[in-house]
C-alpha positions as CSV (number, residue, x, y, z in Angstrom):
1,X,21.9,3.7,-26.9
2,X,18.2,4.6,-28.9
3,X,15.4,5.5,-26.7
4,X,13.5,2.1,-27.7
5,X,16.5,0.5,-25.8
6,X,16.2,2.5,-22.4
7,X,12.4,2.1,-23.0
8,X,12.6,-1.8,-23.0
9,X,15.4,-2.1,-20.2
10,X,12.7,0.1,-17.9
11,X,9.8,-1.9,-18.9
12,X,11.6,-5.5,-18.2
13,X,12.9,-3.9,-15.1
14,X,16.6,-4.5,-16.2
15,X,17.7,-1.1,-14.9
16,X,16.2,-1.6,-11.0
17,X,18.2,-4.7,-11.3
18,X,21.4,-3.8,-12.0
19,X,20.9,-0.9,-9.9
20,X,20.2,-3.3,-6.7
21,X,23.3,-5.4,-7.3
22,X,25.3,-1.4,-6.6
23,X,23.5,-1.2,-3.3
24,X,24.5,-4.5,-1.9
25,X,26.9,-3.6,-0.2
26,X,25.0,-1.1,1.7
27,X,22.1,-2.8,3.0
28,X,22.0,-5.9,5.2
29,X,18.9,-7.4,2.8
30,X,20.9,-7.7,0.0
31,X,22.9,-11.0,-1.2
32,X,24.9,-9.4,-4.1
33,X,22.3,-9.9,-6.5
34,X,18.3,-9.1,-5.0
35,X,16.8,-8.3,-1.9
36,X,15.6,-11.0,0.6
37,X,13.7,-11.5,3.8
38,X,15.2,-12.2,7.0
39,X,13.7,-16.2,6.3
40,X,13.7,-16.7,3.2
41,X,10.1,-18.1,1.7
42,X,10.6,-21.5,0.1
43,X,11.5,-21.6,-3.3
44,X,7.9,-22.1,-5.4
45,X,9.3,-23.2,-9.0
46,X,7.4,-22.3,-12.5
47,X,5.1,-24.9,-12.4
48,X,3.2,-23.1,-8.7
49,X,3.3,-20.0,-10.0
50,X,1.6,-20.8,-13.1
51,X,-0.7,-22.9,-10.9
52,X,-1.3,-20.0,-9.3
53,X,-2.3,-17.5,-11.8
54,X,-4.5,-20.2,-13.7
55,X,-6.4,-20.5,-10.9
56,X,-6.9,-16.9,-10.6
57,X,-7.5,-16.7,-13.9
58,X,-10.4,-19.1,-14.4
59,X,-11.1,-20.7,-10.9
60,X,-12.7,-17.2,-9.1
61,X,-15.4,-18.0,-6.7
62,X,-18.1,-15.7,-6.8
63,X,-17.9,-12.9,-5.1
64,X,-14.7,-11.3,-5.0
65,X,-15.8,-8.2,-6.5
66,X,-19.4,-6.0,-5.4
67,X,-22.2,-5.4,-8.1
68,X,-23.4,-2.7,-6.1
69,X,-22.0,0.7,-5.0
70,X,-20.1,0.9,-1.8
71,X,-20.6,3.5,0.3
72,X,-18.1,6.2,-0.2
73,X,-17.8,9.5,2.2
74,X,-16.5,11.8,-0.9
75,X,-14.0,14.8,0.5
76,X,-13.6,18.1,-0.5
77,X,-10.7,20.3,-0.5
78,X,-11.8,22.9,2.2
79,X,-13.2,19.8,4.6
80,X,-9.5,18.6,4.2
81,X,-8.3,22.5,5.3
82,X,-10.3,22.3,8.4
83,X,-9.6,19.0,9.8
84,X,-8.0,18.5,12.9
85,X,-4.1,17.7,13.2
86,X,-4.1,13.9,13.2
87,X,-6.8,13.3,11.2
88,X,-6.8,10.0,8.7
89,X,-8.4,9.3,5.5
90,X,-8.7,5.9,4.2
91,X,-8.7,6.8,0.0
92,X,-8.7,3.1,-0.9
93,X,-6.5,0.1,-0.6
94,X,-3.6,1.4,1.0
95,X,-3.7,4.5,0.7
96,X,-4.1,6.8,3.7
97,X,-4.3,10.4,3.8
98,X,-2.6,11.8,7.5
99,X,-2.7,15.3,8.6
100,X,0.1,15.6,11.1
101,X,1.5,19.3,12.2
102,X,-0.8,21.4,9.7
103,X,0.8,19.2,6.6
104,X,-0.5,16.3,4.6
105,X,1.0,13.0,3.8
106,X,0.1,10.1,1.8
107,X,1.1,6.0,1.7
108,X,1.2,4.4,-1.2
109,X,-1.0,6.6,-3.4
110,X,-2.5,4.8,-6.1
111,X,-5.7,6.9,-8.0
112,X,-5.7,4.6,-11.3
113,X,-8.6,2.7,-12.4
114,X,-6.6,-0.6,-12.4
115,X,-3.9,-2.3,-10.2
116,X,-2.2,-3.4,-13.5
117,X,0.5,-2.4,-16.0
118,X,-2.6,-2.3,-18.8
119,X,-4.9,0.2,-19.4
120,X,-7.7,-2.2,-19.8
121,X,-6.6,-5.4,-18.1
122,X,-6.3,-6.0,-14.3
123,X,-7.4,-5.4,-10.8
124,X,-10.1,-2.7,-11.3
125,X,-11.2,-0.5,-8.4
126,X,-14.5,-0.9,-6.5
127,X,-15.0,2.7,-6.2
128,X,-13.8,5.7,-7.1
129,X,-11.2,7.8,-4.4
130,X,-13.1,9.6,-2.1
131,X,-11.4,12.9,-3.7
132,X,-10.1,13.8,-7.1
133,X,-6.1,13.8,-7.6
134,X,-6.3,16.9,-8.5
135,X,-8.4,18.0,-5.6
136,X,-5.5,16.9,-2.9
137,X,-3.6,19.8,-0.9
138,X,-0.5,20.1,-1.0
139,X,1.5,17.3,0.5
140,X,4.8,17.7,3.0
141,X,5.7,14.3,1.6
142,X,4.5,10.7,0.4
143,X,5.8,7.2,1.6
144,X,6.2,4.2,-0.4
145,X,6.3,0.8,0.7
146,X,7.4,-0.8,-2.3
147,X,6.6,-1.2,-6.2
148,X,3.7,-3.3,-6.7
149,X,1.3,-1.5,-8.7
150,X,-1.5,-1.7,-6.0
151,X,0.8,0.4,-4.1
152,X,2.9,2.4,-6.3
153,X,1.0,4.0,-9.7
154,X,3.5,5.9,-12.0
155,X,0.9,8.6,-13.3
156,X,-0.5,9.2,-10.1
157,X,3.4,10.4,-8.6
158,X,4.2,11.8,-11.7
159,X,0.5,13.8,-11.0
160,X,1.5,14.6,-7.5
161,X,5.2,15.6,-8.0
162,X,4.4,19.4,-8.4
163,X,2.7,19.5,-5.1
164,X,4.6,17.0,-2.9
165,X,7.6,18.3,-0.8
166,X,9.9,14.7,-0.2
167,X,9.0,11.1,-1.7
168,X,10.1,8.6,1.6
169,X,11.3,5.4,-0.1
170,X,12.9,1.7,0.2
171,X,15.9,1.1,-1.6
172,X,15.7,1.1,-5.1
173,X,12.2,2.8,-5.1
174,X,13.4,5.7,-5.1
175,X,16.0,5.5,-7.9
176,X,12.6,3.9,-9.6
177,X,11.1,7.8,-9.4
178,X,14.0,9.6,-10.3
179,X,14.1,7.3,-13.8
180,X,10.2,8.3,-14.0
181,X,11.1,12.1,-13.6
182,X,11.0,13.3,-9.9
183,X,13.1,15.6,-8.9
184,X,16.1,14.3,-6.8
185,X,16.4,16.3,-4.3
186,X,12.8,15.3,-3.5
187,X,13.9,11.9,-2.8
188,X,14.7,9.9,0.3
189,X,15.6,6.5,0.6
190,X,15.7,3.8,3.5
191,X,17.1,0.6,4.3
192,X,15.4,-1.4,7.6
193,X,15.8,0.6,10.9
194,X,16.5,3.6,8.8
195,X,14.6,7.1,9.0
196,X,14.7,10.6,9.1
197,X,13.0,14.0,11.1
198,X,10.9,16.0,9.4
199,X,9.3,18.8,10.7
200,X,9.1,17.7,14.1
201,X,7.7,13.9,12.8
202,X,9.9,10.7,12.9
203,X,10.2,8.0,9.7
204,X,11.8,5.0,10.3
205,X,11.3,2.0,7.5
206,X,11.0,-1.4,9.2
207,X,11.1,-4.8,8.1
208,X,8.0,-6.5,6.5
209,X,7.6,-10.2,4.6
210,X,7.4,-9.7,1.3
211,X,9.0,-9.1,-2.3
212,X,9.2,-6.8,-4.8
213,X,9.0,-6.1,-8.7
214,X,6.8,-4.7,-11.8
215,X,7.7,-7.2,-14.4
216,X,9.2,-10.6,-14.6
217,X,12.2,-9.9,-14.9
218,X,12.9,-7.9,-12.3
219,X,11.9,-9.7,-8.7
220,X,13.7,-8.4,-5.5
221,X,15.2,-5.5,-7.3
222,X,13.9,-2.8,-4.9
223,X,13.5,-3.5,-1.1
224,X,9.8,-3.7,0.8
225,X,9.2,-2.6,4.4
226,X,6.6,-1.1,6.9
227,X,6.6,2.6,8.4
228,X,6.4,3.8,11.4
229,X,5.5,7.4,11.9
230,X,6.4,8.9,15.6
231,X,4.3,12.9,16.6
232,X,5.7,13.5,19.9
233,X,2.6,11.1,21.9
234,X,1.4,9.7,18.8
235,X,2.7,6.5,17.0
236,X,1.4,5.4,13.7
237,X,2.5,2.1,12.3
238,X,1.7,1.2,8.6
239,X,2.5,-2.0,7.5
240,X,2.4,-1.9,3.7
241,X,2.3,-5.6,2.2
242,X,3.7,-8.1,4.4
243,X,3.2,-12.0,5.6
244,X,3.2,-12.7,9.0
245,X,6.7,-13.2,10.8
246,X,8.3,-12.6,13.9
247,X,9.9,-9.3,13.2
248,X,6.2,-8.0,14.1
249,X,7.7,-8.4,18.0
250,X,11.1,-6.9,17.1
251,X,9.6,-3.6,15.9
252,X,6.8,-3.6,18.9
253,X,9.5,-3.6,21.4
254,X,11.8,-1.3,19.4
255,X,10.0,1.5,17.9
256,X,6.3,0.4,19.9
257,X,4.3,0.7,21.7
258,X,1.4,2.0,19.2
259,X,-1.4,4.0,19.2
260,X,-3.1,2.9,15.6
261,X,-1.7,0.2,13.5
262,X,-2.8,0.2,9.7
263,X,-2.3,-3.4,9.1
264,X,-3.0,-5.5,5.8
265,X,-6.2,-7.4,5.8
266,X,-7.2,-8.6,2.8
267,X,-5.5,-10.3,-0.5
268,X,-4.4,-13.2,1.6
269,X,-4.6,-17.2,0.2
270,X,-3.5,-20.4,1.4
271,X,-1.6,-20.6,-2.0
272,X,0.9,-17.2,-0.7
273,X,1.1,-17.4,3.2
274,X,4.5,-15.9,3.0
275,X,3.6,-12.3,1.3
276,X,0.2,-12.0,3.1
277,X,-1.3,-12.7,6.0
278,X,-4.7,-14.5,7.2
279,X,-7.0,-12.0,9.3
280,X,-5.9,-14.3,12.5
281,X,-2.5,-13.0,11.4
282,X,-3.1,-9.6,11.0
283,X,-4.8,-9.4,14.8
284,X,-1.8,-11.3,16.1
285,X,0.3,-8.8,14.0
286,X,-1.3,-5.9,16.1
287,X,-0.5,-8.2,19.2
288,X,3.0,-8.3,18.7
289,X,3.1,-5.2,18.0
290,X,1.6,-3.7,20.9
291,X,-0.9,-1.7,19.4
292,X,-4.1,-0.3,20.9
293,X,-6.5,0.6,17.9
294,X,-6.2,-1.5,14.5
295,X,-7.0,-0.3,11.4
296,X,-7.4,-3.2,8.7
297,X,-6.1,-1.8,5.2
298,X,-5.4,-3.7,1.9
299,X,-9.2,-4.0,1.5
300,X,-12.1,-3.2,-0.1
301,X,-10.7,-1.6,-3.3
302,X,-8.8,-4.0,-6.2
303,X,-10.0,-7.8,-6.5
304,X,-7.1,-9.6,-5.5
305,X,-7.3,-13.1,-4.2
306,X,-9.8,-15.5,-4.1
307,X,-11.6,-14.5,-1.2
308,X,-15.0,-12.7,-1.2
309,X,-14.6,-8.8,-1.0
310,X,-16.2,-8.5,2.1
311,X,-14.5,-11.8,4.3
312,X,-11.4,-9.7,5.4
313,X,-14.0,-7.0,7.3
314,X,-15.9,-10.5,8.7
315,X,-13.2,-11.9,9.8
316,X,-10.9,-9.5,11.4
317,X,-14.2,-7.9,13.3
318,X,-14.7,-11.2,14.7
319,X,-11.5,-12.2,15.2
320,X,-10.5,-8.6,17.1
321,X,-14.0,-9.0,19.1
322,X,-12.6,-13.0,20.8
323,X,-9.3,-11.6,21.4
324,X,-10.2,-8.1,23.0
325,X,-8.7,-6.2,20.2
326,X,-9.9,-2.4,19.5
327,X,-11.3,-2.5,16.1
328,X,-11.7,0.8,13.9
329,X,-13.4,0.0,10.4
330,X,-13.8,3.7,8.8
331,X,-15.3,4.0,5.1
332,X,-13.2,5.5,2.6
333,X,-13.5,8.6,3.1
334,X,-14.6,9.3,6.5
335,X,-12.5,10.8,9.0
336,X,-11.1,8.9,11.7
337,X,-8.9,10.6,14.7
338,X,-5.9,9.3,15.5
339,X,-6.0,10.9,19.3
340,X,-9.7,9.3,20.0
341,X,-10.6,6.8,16.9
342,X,-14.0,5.5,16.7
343,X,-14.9,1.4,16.0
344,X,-16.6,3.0,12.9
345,X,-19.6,1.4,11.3
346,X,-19.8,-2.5,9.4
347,X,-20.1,-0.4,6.2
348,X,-19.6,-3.1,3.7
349,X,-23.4,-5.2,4.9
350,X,-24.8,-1.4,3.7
351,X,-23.7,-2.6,-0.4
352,X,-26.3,-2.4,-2.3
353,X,-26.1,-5.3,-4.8
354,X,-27.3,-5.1,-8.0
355,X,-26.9,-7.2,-11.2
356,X,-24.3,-5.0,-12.6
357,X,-21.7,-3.1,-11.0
358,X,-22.7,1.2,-11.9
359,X,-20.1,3.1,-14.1
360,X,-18.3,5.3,-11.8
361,X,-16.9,8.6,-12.9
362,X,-12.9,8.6,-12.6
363,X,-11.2,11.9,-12.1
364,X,-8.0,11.1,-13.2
365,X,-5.4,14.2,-13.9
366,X,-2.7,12.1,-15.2
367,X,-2.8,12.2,-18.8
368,X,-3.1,9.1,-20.4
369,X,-1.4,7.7,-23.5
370,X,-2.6,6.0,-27.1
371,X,-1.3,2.8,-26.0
372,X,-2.7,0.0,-24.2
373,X,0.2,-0.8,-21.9
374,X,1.0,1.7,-18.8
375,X,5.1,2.4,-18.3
376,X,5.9,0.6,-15.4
C-alpha cells in the first residue's frame, strides 16, 4: 500500500474503525462493530444533524464569543516549580494542569488555536493558554477522555511526547497515538472500571454519555469516559464530555465520595441533551456524585453551542447557590488548592468588551504544515 493510501484511511478514520471491531470482544461497550452507551441515545437521522449544523452555521445568537480580553493569570515555569502538591490549573476548556506527589499531569491538552481539523476554520480560542507548550514541566503522564478535537489536539501530544512519562487512554485512543508516533511503551489504555497505580496515585476510567470520532466516517470507533484520580485523602473526579445519566450515582457510591469534581458546564443545547448536560445537570451531576467542591470546566475557551459565552458561569453560580452546592470558579490560570479551594472570583463580568476581539499572541511549538487541513 502507497502512503497516500494509509494517509486517507487515517484521515476518514477507517483504521480506528477496524481497529474497534478487534477489541470487541474485550470491552463490555462494544457491539461487534462501535462503542455505545449503557442507553443508547435515540437514533437522530441525516436530516437532524444537518439541521443541526445549519443552525450553527448561520442561526448564532449574539454573543457566543467575547470582543474583549478575558482575564488570564499567565504562569511561568518556576511559579509551576514552587507550587504546592495538589495544586490545579485551569489552561482552558478542559484542560487542567494537577500537581500531585512533586509530578505534573495534564487532561485533555489542547494548545491549538482552533477546535477544528482546519487550520483556519473552526472553534477559535478566547484566549491564549495561560503558559506556552513549550513552557510546561515535565509531565508524569497525560489523560485522555476521548478524541474530539476540543479535547484531544495531534500537534500539541506530538509537542508533549518528549517530556510526558505515560499517555492514560480509552480504548482505541490510544492505538490513535501510537499511529500519530508516541512511543508504545508510553501508552496505557482503559475500558470502564479499569485503572492503574502510579506512583502512589489511583486511575480508574469511568463511564460517561457520550460518543466519539474525528471524521465522519469513523463514529464510536474509540471509547469516551470520565477519570477519577485517588492521593491517599484526596479524590479528584474529571468528567470529560458527558450528558447527564444515572451512572453519575453508580460511580459516586463506587469510587466517591469526592473532594473536587471538574464537571462539564458549557456547550450544552436543547438540540444534544444526550452528549451534554444543562448547568441544572451538571449540579445534579456533582449531587450524585457526592462531591463537596465543583469545578465547572468545558467553558470559557472554544465557541461551541449556541449559548452566550458567559451563561454556563450564570447559571451554574446560581444554580449551586439554591441548592447549597460549593462553587469554585478559578480564572485560567490561577491556582486553585485542591486541600482548601477557594469560590474564586465571577471573573467573566470583569471582560472588557470592545468592538473587536484583540490579536493574541499564540506560542505554539508544534510546527505547522503548508496545508490547510490538520492530520486528524
Amino acid at each position: 500500500m502507497t502512503l497516500l493510501p494509509v494517509r486517507v484511511r487515517r484521515a476518514l478514520g477507517l483504521t480506528a474503525a477496524q481497529r474497534s471491531r478487534a477489541l470487541s470482544s474485550s470491552s463490555r461497550q462494544h457491539d461487534g462493530e462501535r462503542f455505545r452507551n449503557v442507553a443508547p441515545r435515540p437514533a437522530e437521522g441525516l436530516r437532524k444533524t444537518l439541521s443541526i449544523m445549519w443552525n450553527l452555521l448561520t442561526n448564532k445568537p449574539r454573543g457566543t464569543m467575547p470582543t474583549g480580553t478575558l482575564p488570564v493569570d499567565v504562569l511561568t515555569r518556576a511559579q509551576l516549580d514552587a507550587a504546592p502538591d495538589r495544586s490545579l490549573y485551569r489552561l482552558g476548556h478542559s484542560t487542567i494542569l494537577l500537581k500531585l506527589r512533586g509530578q505534573f499531569w495534564l487532561t485533555d491538552p489542547v494548545f491549538a488555536e482552533r477546535a477544528s481539523p482546519f487550520r483556519h476554520l473552526g472553534p477559535k480560542r478566547f484566549h491564549a493558554p495561560p503558559l506556552a507548550l513549550t513552557d510546561l514541566p515535565p509531565l508524569r503522564g497525560v489523560i485522555l477522555s476521548h478524541d474530539h478535537y476540543d479535547h484531544l489536539d495531534r500537534e500539541t501530544v506530538l509537542a508533549l511526547a518528549g517530556k510526558t512519562g505515560v499517555f492514560l487512554t480509552t480504548l482505541g485512543v490510544g492505538d490513535r497515538l501510537i499511529e500519530w508516533g508516541i512511543d508504545a511503551s508510553k501508552v496505557r489504555q482503559f475500558d470502564w472500571w479499569q485503572g492503574t497505580e502510579i506512583d502512589g496515585l489511583q486511575f480508574t476510567a469511568a463511564p460517561a454519555q457520550h460518543f466519539s470520532g474525528r471524521s465522519l466516517l469513523d463514529g464510536n470507533s474509540t471509547l469516551w469516559a470520565s477519570w477519577v484520580i485517588v492521593d491517599n485523602d484526596l479524590r479528584v473526579f474529571f468528567s470529560g464530555d458527558t450528558g447527564y445519566f444515572d451512572g453519575f450515582k453508580a460511580i459516586g457510591e463506587r469510587l466517591g465520595p469526592f473532594d473536587v469534581t471538574l464537571v462539564e458546564t458549557g456547550a450544552y443545547d436543547p438540540q444534544w441533551p444526550y452528549v451534554h448536560m444543562q448547568p441544572e445537570e451538571t449540579v445534579q451531576a456533582h449531587i450524585d456524585l457526592r462531591g463537596r467542591w465543583l469545578v465547572p470546566i468545558h467553558n470559557g475557551t472554544f465557541d461551541l453551542a449556541m449559548h452566550r459565552w458567559q451563561d454556563p458561569f450564570e447559571r451554574v453560580t446560581g444554580l449551586a447557590l439554591a441548592r447549597g452546592v460549593a462553587l469554585s470558579t478559578p480564572r485560567m490560570g490561577e491556582r486553585l488548592d485542591l486541600n482548601t479551594p477557594h469560590r474564586g472570583e465571577s471573573w467573566w463580568r470583569q471582560t472588557v468588551e470592545t468592538v473587536a476581539a484583540p490579536k493574541a499572541a499564540w506560542r505554539l511549538c508544534a510546527s505547522r504544515s503548508a496545508t490547510d487541513a490538520k492530520p486528524s
